[in-house]
N, C-alpha and C positions, 0 to 999 in steps of 0.2 A: 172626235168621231161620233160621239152619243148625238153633236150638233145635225151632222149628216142623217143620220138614221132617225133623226127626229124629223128633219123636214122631208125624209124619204116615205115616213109612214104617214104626215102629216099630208101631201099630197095623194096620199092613195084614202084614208080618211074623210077628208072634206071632199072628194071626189075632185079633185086637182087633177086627178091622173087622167092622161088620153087615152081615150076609147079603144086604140088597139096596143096590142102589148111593145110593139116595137117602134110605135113611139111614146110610149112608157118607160122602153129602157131607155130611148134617148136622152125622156126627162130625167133619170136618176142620173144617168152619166152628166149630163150639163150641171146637176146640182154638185156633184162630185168635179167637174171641171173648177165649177167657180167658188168653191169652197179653196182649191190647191191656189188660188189668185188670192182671195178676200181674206182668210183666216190662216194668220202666221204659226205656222209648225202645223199646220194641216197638211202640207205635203211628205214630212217628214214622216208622221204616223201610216202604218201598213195597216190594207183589210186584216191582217192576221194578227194585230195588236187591238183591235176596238171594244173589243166587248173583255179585256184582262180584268179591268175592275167588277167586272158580274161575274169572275169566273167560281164558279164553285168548284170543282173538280181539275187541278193541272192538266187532268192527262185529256183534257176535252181537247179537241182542233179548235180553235179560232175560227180557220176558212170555212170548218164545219156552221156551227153557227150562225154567221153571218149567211150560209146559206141557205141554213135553213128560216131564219127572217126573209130574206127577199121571195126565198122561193113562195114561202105562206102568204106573201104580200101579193103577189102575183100569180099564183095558182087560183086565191080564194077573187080576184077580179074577173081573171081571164080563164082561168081553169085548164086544167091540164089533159092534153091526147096523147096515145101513143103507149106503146111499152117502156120509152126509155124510164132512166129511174128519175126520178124529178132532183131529188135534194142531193144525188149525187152531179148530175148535172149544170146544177148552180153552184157547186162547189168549185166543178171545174172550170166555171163561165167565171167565179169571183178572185180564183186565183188568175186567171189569164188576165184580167182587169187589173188586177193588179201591180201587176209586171209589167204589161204594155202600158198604164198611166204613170205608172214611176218612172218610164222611156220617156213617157212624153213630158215629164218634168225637166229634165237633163237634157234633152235635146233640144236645137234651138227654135226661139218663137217660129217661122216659119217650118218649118218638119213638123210641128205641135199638131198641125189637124190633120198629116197625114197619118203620125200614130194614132192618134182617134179615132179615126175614119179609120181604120185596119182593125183596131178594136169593136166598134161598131159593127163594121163586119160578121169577124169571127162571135163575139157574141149573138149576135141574131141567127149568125147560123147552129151556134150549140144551144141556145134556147127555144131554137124552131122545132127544134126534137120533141118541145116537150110540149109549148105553147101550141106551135099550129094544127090548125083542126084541121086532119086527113082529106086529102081529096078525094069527092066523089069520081068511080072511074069511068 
């Protein structure tokens, strides 16, 4: 997983990342796609397991965490609007990823891009809260 989160921040970094955020999150999800293909026992390991060997503290959340990585990753690009709360937000967006990519591991190749496209979905709409800038009325 350290694998993932390396080429996650290395794309945002080198300025890899796409110019708007939501195809930004689709690059992180495609890197996470093709990692559960490429890299054996990658599918087995949960966003709530990746960062156990950094853990200082047991009683830290895991999905905490990792949200707040992504979220800093993607706030400090695109920046963040709105009242919702950010790094609670992506906590919610990181565990629903989670659960819908572990569906689309076990379910078969073809249903594979309808979970993702469902995830896709629902993440861009729980991160539109935070990411998209208000419209003018």
């Amino acid at each position: 997983m350290e694998t993932y989160l390396r080429e996650v921040e290395e794309l945002f970094a080198a300025d890899l990342i796409a110019d708007t955020w939501r195809e930004a999150m689709t690059q992180v999800v495609a890197v996470y796609m093709r990692m559960l293909v490429e890299v054996p026992g990658f599918g087995r390991v949960r966003f709530s397991d990746m960062l156990d060997s950094h853990r200082l503290d047991s009683s830290v959340d895991q999905y905490e965490l990792m949200a707040e990585r992504l979220a800093e990753m993607f706030v400090n690009r695109f920046g963040a609007h709105g009242d919702v709360p950010v790094v609670l937000t992506f906590r919610i967006a990181v565990q629903t990823a989670d659960a819908l990519f572990k569906l689309a591991e076990r379910v078969d190749e073809n249903d594979r891009a309808h979970v993702v496209g469902t995830a896709n979905e629902l993440l861009t709409g729980m991160l539109g809260a935070v990411l998209d800038r208000p419209q003018s009325p």
